[in-house]
C-alpha positions in Angstrom: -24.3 11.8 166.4 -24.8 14.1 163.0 -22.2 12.1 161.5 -23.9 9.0 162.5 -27.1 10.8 160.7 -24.9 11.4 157.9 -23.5 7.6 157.7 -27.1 6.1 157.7 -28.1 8.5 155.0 -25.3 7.2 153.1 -25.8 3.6 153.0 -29.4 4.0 152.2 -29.0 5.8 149.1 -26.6 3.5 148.4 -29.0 0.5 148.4 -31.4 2.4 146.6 -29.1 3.1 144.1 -28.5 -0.5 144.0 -32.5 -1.2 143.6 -31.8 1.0 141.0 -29.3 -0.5 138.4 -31.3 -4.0 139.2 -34.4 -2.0 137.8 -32.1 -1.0 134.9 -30.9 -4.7 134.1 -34.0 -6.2 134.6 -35.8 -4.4 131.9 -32.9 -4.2 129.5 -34.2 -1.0 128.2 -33.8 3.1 128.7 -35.7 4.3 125.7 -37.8 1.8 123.1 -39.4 2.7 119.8 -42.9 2.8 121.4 -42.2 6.0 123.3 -41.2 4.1 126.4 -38.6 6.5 128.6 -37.3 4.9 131.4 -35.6 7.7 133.5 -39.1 9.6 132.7 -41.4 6.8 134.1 -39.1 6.1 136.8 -40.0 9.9 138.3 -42.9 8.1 139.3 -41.8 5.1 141.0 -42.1 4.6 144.4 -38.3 4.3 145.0 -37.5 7.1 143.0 -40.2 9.2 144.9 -38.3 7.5 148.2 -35.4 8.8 147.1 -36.3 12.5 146.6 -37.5 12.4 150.1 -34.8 11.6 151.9 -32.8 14.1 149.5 -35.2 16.5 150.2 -35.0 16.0 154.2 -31.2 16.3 154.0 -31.1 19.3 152.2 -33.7 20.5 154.1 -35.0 21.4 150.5 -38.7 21.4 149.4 -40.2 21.4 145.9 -42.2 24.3 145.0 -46.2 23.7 144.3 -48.2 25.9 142.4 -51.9 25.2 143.2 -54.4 26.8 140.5 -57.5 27.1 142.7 -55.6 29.3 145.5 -56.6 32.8 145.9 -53.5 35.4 145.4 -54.7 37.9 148.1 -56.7 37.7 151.3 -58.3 40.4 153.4 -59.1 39.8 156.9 -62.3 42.0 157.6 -62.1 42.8 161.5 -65.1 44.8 161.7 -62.9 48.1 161.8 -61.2 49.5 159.3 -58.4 50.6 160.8 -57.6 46.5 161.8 -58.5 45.1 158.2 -55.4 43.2 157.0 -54.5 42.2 153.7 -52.3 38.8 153.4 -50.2 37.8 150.0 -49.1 34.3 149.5 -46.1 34.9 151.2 -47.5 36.0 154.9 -46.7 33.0 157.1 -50.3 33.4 157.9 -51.8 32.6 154.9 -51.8 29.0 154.1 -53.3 28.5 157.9 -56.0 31.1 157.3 -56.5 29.3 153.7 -56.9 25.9 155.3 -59.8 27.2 157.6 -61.5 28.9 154.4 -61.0 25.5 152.3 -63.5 23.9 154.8 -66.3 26.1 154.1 -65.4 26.2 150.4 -65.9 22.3 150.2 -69.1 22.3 152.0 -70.1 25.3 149.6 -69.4 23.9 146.6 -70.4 20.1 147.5 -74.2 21.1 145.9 -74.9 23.6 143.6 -78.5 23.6 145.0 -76.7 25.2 148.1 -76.8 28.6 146.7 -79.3 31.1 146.4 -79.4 34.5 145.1 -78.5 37.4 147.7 -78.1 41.5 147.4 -74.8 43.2 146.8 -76.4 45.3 150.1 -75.8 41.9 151.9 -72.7 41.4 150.3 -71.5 44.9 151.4 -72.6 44.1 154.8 -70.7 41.1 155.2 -67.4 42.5 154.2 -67.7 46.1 156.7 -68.5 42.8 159.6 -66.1 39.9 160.2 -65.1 38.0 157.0 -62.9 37.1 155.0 -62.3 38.1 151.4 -60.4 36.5 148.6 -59.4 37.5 145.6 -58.6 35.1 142.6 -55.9 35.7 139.8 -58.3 35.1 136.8 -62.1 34.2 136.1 -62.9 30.2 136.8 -65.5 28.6 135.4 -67.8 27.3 138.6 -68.0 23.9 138.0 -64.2 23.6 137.5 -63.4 25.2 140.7 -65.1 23.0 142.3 -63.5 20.0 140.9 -60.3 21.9 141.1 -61.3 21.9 145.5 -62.2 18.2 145.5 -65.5 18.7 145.4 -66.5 17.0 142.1 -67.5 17.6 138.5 -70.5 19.2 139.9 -72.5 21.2 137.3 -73.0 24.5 138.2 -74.0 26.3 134.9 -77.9 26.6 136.3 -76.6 28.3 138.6 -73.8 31.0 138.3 -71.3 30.8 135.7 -67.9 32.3 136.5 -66.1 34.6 139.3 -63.2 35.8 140.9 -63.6 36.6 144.1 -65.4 34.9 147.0 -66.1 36.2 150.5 -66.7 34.1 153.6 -68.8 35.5 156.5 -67.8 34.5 160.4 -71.7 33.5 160.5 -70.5 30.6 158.4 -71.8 32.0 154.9 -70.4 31.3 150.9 -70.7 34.2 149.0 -70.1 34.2 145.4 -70.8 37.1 142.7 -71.1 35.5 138.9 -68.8 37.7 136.7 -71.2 37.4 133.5 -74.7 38.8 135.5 -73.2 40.6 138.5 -75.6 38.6 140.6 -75.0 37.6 144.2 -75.2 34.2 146.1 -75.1 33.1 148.8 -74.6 29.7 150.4 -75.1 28.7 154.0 -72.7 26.1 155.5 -72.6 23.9 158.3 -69.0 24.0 158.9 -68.0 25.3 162.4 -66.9 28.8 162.8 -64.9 29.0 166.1 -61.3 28.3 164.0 -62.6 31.7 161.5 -63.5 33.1 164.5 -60.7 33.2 166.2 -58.4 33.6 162.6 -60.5 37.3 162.8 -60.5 38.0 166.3 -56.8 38.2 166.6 -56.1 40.5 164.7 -59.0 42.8 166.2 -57.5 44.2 168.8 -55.6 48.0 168.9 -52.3 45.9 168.8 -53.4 44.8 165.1 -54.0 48.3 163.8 -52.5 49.2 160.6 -51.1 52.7 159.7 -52.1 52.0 156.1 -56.0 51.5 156.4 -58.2 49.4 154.0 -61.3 51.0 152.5 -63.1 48.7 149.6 -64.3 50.9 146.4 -67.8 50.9 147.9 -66.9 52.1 151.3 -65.8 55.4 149.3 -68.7 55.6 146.6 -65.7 55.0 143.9 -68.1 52.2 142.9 -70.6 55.0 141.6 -70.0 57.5 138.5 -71.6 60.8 140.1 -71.8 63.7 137.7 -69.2 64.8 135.4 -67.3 61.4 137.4 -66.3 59.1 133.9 -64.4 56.4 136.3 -65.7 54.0 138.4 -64.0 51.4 140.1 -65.5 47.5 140.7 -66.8 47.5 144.3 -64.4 45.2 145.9 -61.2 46.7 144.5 -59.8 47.7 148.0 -58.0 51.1 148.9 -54.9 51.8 150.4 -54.9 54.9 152.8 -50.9 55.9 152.7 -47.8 54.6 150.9 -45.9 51.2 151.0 -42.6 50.0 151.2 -41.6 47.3 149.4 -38.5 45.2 148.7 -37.2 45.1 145.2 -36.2 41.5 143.8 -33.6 40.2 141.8 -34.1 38.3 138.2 -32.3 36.2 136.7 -31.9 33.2 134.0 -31.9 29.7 135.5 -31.2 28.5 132.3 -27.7 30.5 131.9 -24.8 27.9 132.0 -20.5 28.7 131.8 -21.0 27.8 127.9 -24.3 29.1 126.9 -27.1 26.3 128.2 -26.8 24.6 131.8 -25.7 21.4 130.8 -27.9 19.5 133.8 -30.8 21.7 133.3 -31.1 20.8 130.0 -30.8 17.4 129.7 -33.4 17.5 132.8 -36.0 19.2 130.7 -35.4 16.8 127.9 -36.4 14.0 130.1 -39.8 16.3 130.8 -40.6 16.6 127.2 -40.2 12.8 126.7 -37.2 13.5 124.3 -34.6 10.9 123.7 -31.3 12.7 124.1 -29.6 9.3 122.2 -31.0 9.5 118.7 -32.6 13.1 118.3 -31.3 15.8 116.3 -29.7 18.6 117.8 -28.7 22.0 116.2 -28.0 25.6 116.8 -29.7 28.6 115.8 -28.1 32.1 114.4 -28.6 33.8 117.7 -27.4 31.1 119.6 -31.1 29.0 120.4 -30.1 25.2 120.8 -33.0 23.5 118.8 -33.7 19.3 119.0 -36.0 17.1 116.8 -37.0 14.1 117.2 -39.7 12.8 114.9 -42.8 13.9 116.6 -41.3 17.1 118.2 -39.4 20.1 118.3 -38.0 21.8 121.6 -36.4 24.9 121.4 -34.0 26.2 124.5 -32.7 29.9 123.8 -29.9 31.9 126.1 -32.2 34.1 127.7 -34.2 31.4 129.0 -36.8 30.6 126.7 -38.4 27.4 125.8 -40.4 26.2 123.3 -41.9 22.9 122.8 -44.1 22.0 119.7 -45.6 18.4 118.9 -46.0 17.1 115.6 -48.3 14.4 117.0 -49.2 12.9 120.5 -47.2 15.3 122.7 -46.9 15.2 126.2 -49.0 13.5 127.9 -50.1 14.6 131.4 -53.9 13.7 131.6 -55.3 9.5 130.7 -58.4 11.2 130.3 -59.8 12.2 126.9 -62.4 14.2 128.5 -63.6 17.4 125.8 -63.8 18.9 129.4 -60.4 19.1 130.1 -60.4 19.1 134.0 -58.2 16.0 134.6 -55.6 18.6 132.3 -55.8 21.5 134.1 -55.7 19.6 137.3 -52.2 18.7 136.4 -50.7 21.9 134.6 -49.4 23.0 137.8 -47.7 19.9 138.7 -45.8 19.8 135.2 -45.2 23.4 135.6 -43.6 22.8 138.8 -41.4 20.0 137.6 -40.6 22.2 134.8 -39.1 25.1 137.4 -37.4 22.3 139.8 -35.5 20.5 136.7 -33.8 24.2 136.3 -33.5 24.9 140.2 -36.3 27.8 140.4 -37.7 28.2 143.5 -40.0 30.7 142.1 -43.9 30.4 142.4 -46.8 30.7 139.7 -50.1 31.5 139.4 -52.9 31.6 136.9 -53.1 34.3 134.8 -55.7 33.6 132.3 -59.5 33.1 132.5 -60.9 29.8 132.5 -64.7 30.1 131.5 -67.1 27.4 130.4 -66.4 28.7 126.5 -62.6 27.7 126.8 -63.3 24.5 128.2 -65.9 24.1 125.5 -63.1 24.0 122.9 -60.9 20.7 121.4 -57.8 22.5 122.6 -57.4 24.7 125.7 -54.7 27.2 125.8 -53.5 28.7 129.5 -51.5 31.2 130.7 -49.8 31.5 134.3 -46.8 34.1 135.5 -44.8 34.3 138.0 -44.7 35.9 142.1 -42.1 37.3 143.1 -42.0 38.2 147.3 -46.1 37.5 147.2 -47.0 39.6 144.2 -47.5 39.1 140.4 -44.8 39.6 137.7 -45.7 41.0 134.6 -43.5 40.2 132.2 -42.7 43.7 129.7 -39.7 42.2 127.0 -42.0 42.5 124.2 -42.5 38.8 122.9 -44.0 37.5 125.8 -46.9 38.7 127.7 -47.4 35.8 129.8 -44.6 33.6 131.3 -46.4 30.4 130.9 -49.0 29.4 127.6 -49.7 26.0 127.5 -51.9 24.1 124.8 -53.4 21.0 125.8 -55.8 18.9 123.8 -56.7 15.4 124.4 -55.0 15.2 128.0 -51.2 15.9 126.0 -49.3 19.3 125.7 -49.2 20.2 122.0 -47.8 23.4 122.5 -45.7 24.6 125.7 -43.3 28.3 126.0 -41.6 29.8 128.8 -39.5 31.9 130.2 -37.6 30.4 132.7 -36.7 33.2 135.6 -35.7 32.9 139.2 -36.5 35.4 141.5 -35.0 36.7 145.0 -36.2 39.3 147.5 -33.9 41.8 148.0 -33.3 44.1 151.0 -33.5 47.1 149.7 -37.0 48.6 149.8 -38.9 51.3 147.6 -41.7 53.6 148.5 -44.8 52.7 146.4 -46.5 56.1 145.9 -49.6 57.1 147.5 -52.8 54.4 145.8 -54.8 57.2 144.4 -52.3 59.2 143.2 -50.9 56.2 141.0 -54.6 56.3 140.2 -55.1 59.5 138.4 -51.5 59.3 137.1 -52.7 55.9 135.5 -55.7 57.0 133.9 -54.8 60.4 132.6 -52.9 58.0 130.1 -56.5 57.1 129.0 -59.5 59.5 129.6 -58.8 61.6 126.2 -59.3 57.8 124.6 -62.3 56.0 126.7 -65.3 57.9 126.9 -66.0 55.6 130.4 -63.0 53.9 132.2 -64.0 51.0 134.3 -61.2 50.1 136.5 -61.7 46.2 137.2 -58.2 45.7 139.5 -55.6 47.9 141.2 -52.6 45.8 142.7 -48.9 46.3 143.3 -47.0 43.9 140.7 -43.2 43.6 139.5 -42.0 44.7 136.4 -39.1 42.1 134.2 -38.2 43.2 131.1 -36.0 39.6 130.8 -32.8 40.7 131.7 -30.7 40.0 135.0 -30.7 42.1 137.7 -32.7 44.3 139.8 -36.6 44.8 139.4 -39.0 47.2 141.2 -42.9 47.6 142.3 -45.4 49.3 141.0 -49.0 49.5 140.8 -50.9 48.0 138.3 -54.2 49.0 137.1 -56.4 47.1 134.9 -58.8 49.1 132.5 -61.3 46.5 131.4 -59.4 44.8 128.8 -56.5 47.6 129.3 -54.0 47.3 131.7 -52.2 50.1 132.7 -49.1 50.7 134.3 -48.2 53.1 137.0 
């Protein structure tokens, strides 16, 4: 019977291979001097698409997709403290729980007349009862997250400009603090609870106890500078009670071939970057960087994994709309992004990493940064020329400018123990508290370290200092 499977498979790609070369004929053309690229605007035809399904369904393969608008961390509030749990992309549990929170986020953000203001006492109160929190990589403007949910360009800029972390009450309640003001809102829905309900309920029960228990910064009053006390921490940073252990990951270069470059990776990427392999340019740099040209761009593919695409004019163009919002862009960075890892084999997820506020979108261009997870948590990149893993330019729907560093990433089985959260703490800041005369800690989270180089990388805890970040 498999082989039968097998035999089927076969003779359908076969005939779509077939469907193909008749595609091929037809049009007489693979590249033309308006820009056309066939085997780049095939990647959108249906048969091609048909065709990467049933690849992907034999392999039992599946691309990778990052989605801007998901939270990286979610804390189940039981009621207890000793049964909070906190979920990272890579709990089984998480994109169920994130479906049921979606719902109440649409509803939310369907009207911006929705919201009204609330107290952080309320706010408090909702998180120590049943809730859920979650906790975004960077600050988004308002009214793009909600076109980023499907909600539509909604303007919400009477309202509440920017945030990063949203909280979702079992009573059926939004609530949403602006970053700029520190106000609080709140937003009644009229989804049905029963699915949040029982999301929170199960994990209520003794059973569900943690030994590492969950306090938030205003459980403890590390929210509040008392006396000679010159650190504070923001309210929701939440507080680990004992160590953790956690799996180291491997690194390494996707782009690495026998002689220098990947062959197939790279003629994939040139396909990305609209770059006609027949009549382009091609040279090699000094310290071994394999450059092409074509008359409107240069892209740039370095040994340890770098690339570097610049346009002349035009660019890449991911968005038909000219819109000085850029939405319709951003709504498809993570799609090219995507393609960008799968075309070199990287399985390895991304997230946003840089805040997207009403003044960025404001501009002609729009520059944004994303990095990479590794086993559910953030990798910080630390080789010295790249801070970010991921800065993209876009202006007027087209990547002008685009660098990366290509990396792969694989969980290990052997584990380290995290030392104790406020310990790392005081270690962290001791760095600093000759230098600020009052350190605001604004995020505490455990994060991996890559310098760029293959091999084994470990956890640590990361603490951001305002516009510092500091590593522990």
């Amino acid at each position: 019977m498999k082989e039968r499977i097998k035999s089927i498979v076969l003779a359908a790609l076969v005939i779509l291979n077939f469907i193909l070369g008749s595609q091929v004929l037809s049009t007489k053309k693979l590249w033309s001097d308006d820009g056309y690229n066939f085997f780049v605007n095939f990647t959108n035809n249906p048969v091609s698409n048909l065709i990467d399904l049933i690849k992907n369904k034999f392999t039992g393969s599946a691309p990778i997709e990052t989605h801007l608008e998901s939270p990286e961390m979610l804390i189940i509030n039981t009621g207890y403290q000793t049964s909070r749990l906190a979920l990272s992309r890579t709990n089984e549990e998480f994109t169920a729980v994130l479906d049921v929170l979606n719902e109440f986020l649409l509803d939310a953000f369907s009207s911006p007349q929705k919201f009204f203001q609330a107290s952080l006492d309320d706010l408090h109160a909702a998180l120590t009862t049943k809730s859920v929190y979650m906790r975004y990589p960077a600050d988004y403007d308002s009214t793009l997250f909600a076109y980023l949910l499907g909600a539509g360009s909604l303007d919400y800029s009477q309202v509440f400009f920017f945030f990063f972390d949203i909280v979702v009450s079992a009573d059926g309640n939004v609530w949403v603090t602006d970053s700029l003001t520190g106000i609080v809102y709140r937003c009644p829905t009229a989804v049905s609870t029963i699915a949040l309900s029982d999301v929170i309920d199960s994990h209520a029960s003794e059973n569900e106890q943690s030994s590492v228990i969950i306090n938030y910064a205003f459980d403890l009053g590390f929210d509040t500078a008392l006396m000679t006390q010159r650190t504070v921490l923001s309210p929701m940073i939440p507080i680990y009670s004992g160590d953790f252990n956690i799996n180291t990951v491997t690194a390494s270069n996707p782009l690495a071939g026998s002689n220098n470059l990947n062959a197939p990776s790279v003629t994939n990427l040139l396909k990305l970057f609209n770059m006609n392999p027949n009549i382009l340019r091609r040279y090699t740099e000094a310290d071994g960087t394999t450059v092409f040209v074509e008359n409107n761009a240069i892209l740039k593919l370095s040994p340890n994994g770098t690339i570097d695409y610049t346009a002349k004019s035009n660019g890449v163009q991911i968005s038909k709309s000219n819109s000085s919002s850029h939405y319709d862009s951003i709504s498809a960075i993570a799609e090219f992004v995507d393609s960008i890892n799968t075309a070199v084999n990287s399985e390895s997820m991304m997230q946003l990493s840089s805040d997207i506020t009403a003044k960025q979108l404001s501009q002609d261009s729009l520059v944004v940064a994303l990095d990479y997870l590794a086993n559910g948590f953030s990798v910080k990149l630390d080789n010295g020329n790249l801070q970010n893993a991921v800065i993209i330019e876009i202006k007027d729907g087209r990547i002008i400018n685009y660098r990366q560093l290509l990396r792969s990433y694989s969980v290990d089985e052997n584990t380290i123990t995290i030392p104790d959260y406020i310990t790392a703490l005081d270690d962290a800041i001791s760095k600093y508290e000759n230098q600020l005369n009052d350190i605001e800690i604004s995020k505490i989270d455990i994060a991996y370290s890559d310098d760029g180089s293959d091999g084994e990388k470990q956890p640590f805890w990361n603490v951001g200092v305002k516009e510092i970040v500091i590593t522990g």
